[in-house]
N, C-alpha and C positions, 0 to 999 in steps of 0.2 A: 904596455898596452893591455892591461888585463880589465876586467869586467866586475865589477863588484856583484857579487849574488846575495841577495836578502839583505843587503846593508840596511843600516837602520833607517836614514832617511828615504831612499828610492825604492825599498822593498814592497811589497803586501804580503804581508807578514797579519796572521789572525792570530788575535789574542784565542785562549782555549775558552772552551765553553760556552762562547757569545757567537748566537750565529749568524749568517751575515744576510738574513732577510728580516724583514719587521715582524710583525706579528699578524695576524688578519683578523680585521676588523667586519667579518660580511658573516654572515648566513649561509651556511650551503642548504641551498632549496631541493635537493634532487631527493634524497630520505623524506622531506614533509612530502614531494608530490609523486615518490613511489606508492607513498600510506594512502595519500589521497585516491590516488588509479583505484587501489585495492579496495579500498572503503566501497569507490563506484560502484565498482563491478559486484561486490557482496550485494550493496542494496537495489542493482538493476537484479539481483537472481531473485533475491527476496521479495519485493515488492507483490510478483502477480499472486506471490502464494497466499500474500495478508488479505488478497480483496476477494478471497473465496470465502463464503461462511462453511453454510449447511451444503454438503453435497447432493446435490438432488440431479435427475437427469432431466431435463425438460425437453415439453416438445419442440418436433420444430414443424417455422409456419414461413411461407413466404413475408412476411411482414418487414418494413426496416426497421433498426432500429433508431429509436428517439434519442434528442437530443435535449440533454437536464444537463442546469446548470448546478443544483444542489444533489446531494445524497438523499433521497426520499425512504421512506419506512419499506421494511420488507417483511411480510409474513412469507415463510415457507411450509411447505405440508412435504415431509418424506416418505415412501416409500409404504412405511406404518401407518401414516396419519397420523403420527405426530404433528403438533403447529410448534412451529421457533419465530419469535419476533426477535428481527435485527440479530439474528445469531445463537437467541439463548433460547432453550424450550419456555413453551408456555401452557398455561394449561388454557383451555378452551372457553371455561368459563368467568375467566380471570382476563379473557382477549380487551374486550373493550375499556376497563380501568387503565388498563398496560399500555394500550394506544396512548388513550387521555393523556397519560405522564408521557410520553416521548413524543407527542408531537408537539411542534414547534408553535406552527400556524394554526392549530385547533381544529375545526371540521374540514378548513381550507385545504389538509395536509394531504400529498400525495400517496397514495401506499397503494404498491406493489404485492401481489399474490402469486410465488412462484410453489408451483404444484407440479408434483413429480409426475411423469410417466404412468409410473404404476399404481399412485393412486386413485380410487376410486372417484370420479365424475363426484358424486354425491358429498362427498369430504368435502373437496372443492368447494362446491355449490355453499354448502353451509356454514364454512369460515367466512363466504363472502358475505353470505346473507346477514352474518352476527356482525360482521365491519359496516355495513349497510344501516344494520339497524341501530347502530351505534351513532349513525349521524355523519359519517364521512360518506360522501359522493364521489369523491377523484379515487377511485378503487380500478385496478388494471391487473389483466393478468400478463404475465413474464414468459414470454417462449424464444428458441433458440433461432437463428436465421438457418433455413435451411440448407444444406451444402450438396454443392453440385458436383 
């Protein structure tokens, strides 16, 4: 009455070096959607800092703000009285060509006059009055909502 152990027929007996699952035929998803999260998260930090240009302080007014569906032109005036169109300096007498070439819609186009705090009323006035005279009408100036 004894017991046969690993005999050849009734044993499981493993051959060496063959192992006894298949192979796997999938994707492990959890590395591509680690990278993914991270990627997220990098470009939700980055993002607000692309949509600042010129830093300028602007007033503030009770006004709301608007609702645009498109990106419209921006002149800025800082602090110097310097003018930056759309981000890059510009020089003053060069303003109205430099429009011409960037705007879209032609005299139609909206543009935006964001002017610092500290500078002079009069800057202002006469960036607008050369955009004015240049033939654009939808001219606006840019101020901050005021905080309570």
């Amino acid at each position: 009455m004894g017991m046969s152990v690993g005999g050849a027929k009734g044993g499981s007996r493993r051959r060496r070096g063959v192992p006894r699952y298949a192979a796997m035929a999938e994707i492990n998803m959890t590395p591509f959607i680690d990278v993914m999260l991270v990627l997220l998260i990098i470009f939700m930090v980055a993002a607000p800092l692309l949509a600042t240009g010129v830093p300028i302080d602007l007033p503030q007014t009770k006004a709301a703000a608007l609702n645009i569906d498109q990106k419209p032109l921006s002149v800025a005036i800082d602090e110097k009285g310097s003018v930056f169109l759309a981000d890059q300096p510009v020089d003053i007498a060069n303003l109205p060509e430099q429009l011409q070439a960037m705007s879209k819609e032609g005299f139609d186009e909206r543009i935006y006059v964001r002017g610092s705090k500290g500078v002079p009323y009069g800057r202002v006035a006469e960036v607008m009055s050369i955009i004015t005279a240049a033939g654009y009408k939808k001219v606006a100036l840019v101020t901050e909502q005021e905080r309570k």
